[in-house]
N, CA, C and O atoms as a GROMACS GRO file, in nm:
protein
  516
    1UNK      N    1   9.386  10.485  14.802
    1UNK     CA    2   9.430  10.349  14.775
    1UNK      C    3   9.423  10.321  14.624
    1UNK      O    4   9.338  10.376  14.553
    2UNK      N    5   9.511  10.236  14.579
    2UNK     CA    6   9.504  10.206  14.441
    2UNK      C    7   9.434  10.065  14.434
    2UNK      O    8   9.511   9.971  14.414
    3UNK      N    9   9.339  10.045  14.443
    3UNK     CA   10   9.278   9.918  14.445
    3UNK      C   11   9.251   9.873  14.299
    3UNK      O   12   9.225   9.753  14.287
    4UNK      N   13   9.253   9.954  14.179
    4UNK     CA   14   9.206   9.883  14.048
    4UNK      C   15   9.380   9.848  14.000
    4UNK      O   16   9.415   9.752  13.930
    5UNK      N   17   9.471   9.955  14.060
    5UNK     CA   18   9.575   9.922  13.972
    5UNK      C   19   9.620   9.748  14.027
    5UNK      O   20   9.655   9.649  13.963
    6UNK      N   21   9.596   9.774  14.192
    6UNK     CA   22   9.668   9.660  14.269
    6UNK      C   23   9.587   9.481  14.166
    6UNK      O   24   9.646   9.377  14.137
    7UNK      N   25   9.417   9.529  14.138
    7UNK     CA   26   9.396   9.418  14.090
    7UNK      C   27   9.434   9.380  13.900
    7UNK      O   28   9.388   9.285  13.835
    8UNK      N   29   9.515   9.471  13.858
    8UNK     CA   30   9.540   9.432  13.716
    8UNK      C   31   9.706   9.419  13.753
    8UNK      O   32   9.770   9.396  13.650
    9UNK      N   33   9.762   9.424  13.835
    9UNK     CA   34   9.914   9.430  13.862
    9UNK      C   35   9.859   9.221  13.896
    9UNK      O   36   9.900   9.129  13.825
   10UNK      N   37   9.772   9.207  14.007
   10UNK     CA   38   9.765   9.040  14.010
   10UNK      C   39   9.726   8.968  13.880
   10UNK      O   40   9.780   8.865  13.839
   11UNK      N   41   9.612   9.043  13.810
   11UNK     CA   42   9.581   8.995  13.676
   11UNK      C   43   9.762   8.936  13.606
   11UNK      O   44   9.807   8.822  13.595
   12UNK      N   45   9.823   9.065  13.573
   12UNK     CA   46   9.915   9.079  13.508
   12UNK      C   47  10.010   8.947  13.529
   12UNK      O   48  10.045   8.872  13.439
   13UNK      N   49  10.048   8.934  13.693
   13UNK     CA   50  10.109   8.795  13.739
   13UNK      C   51  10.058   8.717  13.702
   13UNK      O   52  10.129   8.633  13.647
   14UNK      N   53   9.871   8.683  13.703
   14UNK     CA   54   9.830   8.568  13.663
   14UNK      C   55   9.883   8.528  13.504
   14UNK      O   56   9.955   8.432  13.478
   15UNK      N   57   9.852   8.585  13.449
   15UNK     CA   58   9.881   8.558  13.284
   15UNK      C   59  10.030   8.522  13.296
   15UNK      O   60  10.066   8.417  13.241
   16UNK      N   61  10.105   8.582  13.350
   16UNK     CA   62  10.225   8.565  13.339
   16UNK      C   63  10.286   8.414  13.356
   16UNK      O   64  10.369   8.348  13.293
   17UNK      N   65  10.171   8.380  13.521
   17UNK     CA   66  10.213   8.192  13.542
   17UNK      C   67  10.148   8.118  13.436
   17UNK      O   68  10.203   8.018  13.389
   18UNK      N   69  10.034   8.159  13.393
   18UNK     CA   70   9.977   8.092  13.277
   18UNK      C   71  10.059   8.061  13.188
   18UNK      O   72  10.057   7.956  13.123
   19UNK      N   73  10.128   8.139  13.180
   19UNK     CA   74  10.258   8.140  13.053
   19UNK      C   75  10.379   8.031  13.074
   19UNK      O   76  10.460   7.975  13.000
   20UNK      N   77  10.347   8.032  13.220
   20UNK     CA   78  10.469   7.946  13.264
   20UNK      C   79  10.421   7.790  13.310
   20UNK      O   80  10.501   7.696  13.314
   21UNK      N   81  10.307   7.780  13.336
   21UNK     CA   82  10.242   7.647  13.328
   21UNK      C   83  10.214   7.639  13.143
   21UNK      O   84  10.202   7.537  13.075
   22UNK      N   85  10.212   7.723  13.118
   22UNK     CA   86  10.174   7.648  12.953
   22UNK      C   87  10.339   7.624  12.904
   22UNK      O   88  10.342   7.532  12.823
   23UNK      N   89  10.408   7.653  12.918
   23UNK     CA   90  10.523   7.597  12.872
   23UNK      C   91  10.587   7.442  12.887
   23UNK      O   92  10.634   7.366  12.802
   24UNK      N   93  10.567   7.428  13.041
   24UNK     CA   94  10.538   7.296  13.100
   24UNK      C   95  10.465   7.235  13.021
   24UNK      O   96  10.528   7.173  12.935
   25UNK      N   97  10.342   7.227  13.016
   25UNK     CA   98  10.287   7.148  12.916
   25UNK      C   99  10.320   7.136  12.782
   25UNK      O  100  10.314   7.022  12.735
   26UNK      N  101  10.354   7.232  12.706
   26UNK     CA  102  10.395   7.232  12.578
   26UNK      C  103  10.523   7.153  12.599
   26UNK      O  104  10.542   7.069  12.511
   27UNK      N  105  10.616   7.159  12.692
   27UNK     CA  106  10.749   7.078  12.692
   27UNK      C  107  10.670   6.936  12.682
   27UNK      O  108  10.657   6.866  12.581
   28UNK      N  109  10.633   6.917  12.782
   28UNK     CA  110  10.581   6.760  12.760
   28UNK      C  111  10.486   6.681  12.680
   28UNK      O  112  10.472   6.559  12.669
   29UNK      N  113  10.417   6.795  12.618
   29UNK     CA  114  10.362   6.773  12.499
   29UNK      C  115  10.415   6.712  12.343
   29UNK      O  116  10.383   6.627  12.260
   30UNK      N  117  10.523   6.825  12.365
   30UNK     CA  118  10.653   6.827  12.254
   30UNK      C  119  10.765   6.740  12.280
   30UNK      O  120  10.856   6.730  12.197
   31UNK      N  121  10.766   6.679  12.381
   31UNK     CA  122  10.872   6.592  12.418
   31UNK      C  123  10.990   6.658  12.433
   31UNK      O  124  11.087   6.584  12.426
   32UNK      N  125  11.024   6.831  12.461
   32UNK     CA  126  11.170   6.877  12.478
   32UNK      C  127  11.170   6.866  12.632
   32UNK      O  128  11.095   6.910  12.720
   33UNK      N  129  11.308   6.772  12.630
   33UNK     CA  130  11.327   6.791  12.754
   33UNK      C  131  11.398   6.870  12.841
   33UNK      O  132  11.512   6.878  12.794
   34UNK      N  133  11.388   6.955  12.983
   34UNK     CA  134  11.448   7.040  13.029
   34UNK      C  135  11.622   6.940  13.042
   34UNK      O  136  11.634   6.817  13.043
   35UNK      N  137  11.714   7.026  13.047
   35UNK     CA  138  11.711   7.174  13.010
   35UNK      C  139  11.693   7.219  12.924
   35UNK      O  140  11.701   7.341  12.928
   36UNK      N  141  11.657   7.156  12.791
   36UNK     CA  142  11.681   7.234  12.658
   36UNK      C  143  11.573   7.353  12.662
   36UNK      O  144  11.461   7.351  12.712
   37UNK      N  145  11.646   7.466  12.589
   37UNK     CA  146  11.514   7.584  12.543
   37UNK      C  147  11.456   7.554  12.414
   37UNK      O  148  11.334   7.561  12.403
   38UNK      N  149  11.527   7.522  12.314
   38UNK     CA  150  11.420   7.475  12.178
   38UNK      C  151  11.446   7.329  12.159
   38UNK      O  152  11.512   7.247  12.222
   39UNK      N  153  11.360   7.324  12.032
   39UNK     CA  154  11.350   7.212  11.971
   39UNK      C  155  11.230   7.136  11.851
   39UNK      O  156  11.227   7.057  11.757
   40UNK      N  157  11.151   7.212  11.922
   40UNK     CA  158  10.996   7.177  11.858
   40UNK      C  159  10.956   7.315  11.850
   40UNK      O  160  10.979   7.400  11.935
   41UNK      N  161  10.887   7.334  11.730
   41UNK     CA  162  10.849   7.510  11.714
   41UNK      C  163  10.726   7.539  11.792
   41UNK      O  164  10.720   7.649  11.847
   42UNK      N  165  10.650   7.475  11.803
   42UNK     CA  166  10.523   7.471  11.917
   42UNK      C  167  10.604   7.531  12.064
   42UNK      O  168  10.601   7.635  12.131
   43UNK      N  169  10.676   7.397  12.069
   43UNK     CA  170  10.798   7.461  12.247
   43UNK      C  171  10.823   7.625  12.208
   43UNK      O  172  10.773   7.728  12.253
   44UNK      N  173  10.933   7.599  12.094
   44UNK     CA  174  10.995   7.757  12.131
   44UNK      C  175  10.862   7.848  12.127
   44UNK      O  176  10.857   7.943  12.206
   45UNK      N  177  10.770   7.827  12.052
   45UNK     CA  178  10.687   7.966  12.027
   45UNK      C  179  10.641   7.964  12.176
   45UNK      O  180  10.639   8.070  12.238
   46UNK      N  181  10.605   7.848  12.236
   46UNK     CA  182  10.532   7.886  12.358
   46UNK      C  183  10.638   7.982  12.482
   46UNK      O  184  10.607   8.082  12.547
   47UNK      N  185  10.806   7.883  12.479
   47UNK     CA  186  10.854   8.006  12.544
   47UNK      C  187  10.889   8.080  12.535
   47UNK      O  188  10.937   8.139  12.631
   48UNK      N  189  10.891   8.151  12.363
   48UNK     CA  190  10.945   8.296  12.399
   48UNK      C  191  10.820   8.405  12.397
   48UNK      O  192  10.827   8.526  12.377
   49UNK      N  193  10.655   8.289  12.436
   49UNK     CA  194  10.547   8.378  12.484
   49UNK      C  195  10.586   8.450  12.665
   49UNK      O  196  10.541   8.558  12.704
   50UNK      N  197  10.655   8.380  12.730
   50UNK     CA  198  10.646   8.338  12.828
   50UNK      C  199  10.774   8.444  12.855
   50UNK      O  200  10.762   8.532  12.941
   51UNK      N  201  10.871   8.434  12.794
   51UNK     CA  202  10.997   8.537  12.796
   51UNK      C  203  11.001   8.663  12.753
   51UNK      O  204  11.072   8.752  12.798
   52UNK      N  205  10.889   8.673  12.624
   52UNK     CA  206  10.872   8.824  12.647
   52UNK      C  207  10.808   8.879  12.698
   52UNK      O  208  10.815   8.999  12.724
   53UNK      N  209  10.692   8.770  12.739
   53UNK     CA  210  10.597   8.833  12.866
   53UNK      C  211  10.681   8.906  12.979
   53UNK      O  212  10.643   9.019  13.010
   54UNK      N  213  10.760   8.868  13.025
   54UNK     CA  214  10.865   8.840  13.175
   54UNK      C  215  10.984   8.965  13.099
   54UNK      O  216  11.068   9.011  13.175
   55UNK      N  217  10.983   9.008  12.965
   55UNK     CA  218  11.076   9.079  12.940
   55UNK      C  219  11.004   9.226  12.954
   55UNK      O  220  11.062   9.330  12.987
   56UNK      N  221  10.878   9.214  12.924
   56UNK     CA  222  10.815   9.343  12.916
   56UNK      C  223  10.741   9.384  13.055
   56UNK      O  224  10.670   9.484  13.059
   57UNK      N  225  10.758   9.312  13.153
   57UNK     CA  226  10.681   9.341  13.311
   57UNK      C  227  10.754   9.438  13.375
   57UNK      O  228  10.696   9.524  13.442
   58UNK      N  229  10.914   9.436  13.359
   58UNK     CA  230  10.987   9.528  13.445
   58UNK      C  231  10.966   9.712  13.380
   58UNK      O  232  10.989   9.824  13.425
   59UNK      N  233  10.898   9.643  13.225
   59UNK     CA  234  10.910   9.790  13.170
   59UNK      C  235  10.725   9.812  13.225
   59UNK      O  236  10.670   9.921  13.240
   60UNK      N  237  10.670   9.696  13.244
   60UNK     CA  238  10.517   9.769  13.235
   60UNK      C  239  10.470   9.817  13.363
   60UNK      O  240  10.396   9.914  13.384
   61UNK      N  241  10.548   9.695  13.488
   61UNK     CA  242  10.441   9.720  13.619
   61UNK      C  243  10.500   9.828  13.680
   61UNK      O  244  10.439   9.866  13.781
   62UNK      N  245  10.646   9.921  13.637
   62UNK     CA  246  10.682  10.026  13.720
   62UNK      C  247  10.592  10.159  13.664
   62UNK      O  248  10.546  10.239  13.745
   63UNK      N  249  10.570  10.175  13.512
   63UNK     CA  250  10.527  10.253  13.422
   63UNK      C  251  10.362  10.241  13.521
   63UNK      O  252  10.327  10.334  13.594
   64UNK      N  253  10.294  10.135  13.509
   64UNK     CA  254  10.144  10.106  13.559
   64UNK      C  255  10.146  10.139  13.686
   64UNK      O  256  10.026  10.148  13.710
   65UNK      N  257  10.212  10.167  13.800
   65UNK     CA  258  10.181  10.232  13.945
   65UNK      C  259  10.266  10.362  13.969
   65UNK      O  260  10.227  10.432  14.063
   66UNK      N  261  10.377  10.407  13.899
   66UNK     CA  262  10.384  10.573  13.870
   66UNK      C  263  10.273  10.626  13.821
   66UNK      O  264  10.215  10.706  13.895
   67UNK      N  265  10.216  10.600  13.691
   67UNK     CA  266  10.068  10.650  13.627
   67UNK      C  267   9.940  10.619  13.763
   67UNK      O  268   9.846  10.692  13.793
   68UNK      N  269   9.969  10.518  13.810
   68UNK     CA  270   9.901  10.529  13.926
   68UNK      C  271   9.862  10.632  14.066
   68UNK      O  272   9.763  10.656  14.136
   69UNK      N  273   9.992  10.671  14.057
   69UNK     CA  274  10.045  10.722  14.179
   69UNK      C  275  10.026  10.869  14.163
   69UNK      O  276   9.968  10.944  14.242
   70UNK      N  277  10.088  10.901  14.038
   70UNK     CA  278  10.093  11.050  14.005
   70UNK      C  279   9.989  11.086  13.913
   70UNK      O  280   9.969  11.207  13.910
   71UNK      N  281   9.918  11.018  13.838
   71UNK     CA  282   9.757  11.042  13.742
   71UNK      C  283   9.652  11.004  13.821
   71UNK      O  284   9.603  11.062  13.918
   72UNK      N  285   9.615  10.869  13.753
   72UNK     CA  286   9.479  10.806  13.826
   72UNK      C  287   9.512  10.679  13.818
   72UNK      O  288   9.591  10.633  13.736
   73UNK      N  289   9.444  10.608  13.915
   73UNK     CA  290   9.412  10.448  14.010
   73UNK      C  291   9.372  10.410  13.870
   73UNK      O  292   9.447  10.350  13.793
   74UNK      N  293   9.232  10.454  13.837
   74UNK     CA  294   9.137  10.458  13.746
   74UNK      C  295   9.207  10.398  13.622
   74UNK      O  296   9.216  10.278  13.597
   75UNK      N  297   9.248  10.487  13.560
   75UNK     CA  298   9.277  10.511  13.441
   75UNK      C  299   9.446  10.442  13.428
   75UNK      O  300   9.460  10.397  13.314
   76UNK      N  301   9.496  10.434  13.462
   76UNK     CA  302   9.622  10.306  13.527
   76UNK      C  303   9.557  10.178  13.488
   76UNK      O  304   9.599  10.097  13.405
   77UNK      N  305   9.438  10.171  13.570
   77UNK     CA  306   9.408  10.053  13.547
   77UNK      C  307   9.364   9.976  13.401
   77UNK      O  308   9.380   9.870  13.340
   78UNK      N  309   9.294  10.111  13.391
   78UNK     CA  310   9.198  10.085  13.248
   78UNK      C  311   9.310  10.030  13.142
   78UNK      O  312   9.301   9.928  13.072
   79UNK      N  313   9.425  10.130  13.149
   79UNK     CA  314   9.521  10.116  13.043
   79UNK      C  315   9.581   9.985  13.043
   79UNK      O  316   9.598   9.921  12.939
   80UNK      N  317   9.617   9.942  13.166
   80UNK     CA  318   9.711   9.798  13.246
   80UNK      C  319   9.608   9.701  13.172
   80UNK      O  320   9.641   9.620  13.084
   81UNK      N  321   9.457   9.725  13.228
   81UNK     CA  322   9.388   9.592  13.176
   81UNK      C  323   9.427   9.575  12.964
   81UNK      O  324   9.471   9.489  12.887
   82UNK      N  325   9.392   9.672  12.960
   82UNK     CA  326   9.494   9.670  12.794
   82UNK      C  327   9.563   9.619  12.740
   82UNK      O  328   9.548   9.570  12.628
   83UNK      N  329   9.709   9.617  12.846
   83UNK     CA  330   9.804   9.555  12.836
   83UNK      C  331   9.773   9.392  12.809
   83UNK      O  332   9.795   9.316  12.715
   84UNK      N  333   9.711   9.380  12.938
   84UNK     CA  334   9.675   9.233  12.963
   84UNK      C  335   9.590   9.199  12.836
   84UNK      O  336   9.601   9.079  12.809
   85UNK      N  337   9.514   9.263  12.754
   85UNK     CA  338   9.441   9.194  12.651
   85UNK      C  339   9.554   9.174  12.511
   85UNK      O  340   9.572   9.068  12.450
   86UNK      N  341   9.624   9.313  12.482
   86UNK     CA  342   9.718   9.249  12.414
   86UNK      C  343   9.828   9.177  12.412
   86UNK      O  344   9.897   9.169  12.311
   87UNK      N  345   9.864   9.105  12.545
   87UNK     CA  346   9.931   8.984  12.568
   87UNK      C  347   9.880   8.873  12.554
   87UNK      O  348   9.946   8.771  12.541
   88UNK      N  349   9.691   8.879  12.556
   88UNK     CA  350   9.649   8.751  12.531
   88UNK      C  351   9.631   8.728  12.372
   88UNK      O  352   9.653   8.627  12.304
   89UNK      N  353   9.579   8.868  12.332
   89UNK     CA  354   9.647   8.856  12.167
   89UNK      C  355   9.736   8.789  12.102
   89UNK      O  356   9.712   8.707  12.014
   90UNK      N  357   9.864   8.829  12.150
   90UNK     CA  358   9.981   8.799  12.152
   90UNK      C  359  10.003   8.627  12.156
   90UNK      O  360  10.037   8.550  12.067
   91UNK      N  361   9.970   8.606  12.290
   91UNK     CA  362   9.996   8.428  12.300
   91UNK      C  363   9.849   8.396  12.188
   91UNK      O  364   9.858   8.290  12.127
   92UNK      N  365   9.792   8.434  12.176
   92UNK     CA  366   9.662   8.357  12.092
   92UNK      C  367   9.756   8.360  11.938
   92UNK      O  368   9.786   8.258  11.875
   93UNK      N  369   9.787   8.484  11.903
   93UNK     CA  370   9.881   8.494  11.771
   93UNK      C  371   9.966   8.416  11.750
   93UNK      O  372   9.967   8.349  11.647
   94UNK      N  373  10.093   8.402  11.880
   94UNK     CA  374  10.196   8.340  11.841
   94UNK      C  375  10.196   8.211  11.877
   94UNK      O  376  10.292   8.140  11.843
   95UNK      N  377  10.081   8.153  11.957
   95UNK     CA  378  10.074   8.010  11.926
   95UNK      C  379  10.077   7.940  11.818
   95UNK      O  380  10.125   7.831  11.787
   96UNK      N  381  10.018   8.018  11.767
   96UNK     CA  382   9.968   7.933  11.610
   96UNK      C  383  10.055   7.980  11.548
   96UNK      O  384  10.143   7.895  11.534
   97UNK      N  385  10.084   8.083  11.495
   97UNK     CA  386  10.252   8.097  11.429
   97UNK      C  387  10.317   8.253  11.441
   97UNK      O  388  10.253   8.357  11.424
   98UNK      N  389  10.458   8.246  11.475
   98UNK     CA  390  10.556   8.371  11.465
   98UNK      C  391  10.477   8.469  11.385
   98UNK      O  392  10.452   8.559  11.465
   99UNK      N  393  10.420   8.501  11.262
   99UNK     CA  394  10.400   8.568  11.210
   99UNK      C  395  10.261   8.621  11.250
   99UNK      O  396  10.210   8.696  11.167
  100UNK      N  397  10.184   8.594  11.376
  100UNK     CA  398  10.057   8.642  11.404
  100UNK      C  399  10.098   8.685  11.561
  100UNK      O  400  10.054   8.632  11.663
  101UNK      N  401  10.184   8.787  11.552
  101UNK     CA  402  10.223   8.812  11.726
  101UNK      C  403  10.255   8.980  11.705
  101UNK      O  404  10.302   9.050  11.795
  102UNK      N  405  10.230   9.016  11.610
  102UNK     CA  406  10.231   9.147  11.557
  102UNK      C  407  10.121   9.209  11.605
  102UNK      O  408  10.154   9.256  11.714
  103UNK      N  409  10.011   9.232  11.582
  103UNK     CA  410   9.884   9.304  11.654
  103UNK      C  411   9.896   9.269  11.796
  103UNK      O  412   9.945   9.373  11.841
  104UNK      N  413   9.878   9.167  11.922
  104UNK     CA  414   9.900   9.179  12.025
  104UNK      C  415  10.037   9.230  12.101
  104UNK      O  416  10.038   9.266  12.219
  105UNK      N  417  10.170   9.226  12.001
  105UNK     CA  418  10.263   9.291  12.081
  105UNK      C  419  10.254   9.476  12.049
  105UNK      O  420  10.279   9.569  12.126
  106UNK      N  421  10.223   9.477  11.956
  106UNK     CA  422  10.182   9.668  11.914
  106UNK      C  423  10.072   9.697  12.071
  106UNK      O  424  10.094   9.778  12.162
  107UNK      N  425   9.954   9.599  12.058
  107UNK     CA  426   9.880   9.688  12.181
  107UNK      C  427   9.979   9.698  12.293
  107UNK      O  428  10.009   9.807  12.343
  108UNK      N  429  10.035   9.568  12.336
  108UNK     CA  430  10.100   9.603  12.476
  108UNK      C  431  10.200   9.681  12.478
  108UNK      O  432  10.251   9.702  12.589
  109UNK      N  433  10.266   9.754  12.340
  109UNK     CA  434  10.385   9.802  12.406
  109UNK      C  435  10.287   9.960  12.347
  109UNK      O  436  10.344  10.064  12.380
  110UNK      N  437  10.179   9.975  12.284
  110UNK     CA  438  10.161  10.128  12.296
  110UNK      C  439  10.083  10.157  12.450
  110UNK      O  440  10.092  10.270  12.497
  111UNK      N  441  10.023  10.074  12.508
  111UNK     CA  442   9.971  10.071  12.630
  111UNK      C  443  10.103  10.095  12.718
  111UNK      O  444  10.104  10.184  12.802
  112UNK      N  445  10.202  10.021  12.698
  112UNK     CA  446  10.313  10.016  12.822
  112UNK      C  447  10.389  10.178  12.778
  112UNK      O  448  10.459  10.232  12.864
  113UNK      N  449  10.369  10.246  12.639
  113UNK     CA  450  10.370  10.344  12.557
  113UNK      C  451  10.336  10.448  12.662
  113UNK      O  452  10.415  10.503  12.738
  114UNK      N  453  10.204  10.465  12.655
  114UNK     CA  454  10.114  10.541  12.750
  114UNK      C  455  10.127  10.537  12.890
  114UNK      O  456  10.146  10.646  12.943
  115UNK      N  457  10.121  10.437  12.965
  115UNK     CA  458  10.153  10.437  13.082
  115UNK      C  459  10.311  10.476  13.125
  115UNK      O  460  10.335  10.500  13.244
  116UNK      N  461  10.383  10.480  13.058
  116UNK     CA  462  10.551  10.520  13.093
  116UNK      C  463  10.539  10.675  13.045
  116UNK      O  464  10.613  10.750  13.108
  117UNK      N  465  10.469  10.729  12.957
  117UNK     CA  466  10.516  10.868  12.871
  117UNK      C  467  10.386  10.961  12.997
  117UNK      O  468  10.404  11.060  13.067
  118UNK      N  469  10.276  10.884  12.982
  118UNK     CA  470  10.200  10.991  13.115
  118UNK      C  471  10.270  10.984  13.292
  118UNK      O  472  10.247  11.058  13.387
  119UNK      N  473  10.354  10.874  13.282
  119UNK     CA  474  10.409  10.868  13.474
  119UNK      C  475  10.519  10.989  13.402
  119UNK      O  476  10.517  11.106  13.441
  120UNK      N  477  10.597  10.950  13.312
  120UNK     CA  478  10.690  11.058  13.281
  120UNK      C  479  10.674  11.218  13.296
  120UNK      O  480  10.733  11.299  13.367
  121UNK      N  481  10.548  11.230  13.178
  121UNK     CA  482  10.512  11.417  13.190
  121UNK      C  483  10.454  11.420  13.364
  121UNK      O  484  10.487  11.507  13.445
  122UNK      N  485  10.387  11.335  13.385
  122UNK     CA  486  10.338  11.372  13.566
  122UNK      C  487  10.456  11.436  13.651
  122UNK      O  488  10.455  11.542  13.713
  123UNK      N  489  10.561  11.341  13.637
  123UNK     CA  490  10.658  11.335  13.728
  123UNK      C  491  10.729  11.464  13.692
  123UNK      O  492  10.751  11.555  13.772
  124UNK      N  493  10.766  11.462  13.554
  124UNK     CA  494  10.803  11.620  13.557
  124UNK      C  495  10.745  11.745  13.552
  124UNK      O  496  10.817  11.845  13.547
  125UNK      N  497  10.623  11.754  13.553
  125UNK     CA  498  10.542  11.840  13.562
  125UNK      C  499  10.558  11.887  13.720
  125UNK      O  500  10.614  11.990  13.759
  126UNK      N  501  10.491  11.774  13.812
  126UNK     CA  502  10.524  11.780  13.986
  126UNK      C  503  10.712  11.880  13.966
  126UNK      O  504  10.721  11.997  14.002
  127UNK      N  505  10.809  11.818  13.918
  127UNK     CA  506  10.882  11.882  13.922
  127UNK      C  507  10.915  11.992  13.917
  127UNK      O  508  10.985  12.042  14.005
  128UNK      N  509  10.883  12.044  13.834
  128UNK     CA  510  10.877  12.148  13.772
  128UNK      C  511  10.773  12.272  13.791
  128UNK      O  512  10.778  12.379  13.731
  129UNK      N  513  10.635  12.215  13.932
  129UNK     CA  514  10.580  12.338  13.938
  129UNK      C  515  10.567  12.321  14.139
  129UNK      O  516  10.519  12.413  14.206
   0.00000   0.00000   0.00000
């Protein structure tokens, strides 16, 4: 059973609604009203925390349960929880401004790095022997 990956794959969702209840608030905070996407730089920074979060899941949670599946539960996980810290990086950075979202997006995408390049050599390795 993959039980550490299954609980950083819910982690991963959680942050993700976080992202999406904090936008909500930042809209009404900021006074933009739906539908608009910008308006107030507080708004946009908060949703394009929230959009690249949601842009980088399809690349992370398939990468995080191949490494699962074909490496280790373990070590899937370890890496996934990673992820999740440099996304909170990330929103901690780019709240406060565009130019501090650099160190938390480097961790998550060399983590999402690692977890896609080890499901990769696994998978072709299995192939191949």
């Amino acid at each position: 059973m993959y039980h550490l990956t299954a609980l950083v794959t819910l982690l991963a969702i959680a942050f993700y609604f976080f992202t999406s209840i904090n936008v909500a608030r930042v809209r009404d905070k900021t006074g933009v009203k739906a539908p608009a996407m910008a308006g107030d730089p507080d708004f946009d920074r908060a949703f394009r925390i929230q959009m690249n979060t949601l842009e980088w899941m399809p690349i992370f949670l398939p990468a995080l349960w191949l490494f699962a599946i074909y490496i280790s539960d373990a070590i899937a996980a370890a890496i996934g929880a990673v992820w999740i810290v440099g996304r909170i990086v990330y929103f901690t950075g780019y709240s406060k401004e565009a130019a501090k979202r650099s160190l938390g997006f480097g961790i998550q995408g060399i983590a999402s790095l690692a977890l896609w390049a080890g499901a990769l050599g696994a998978v072709a390795w299995r192939l191949m022997h």
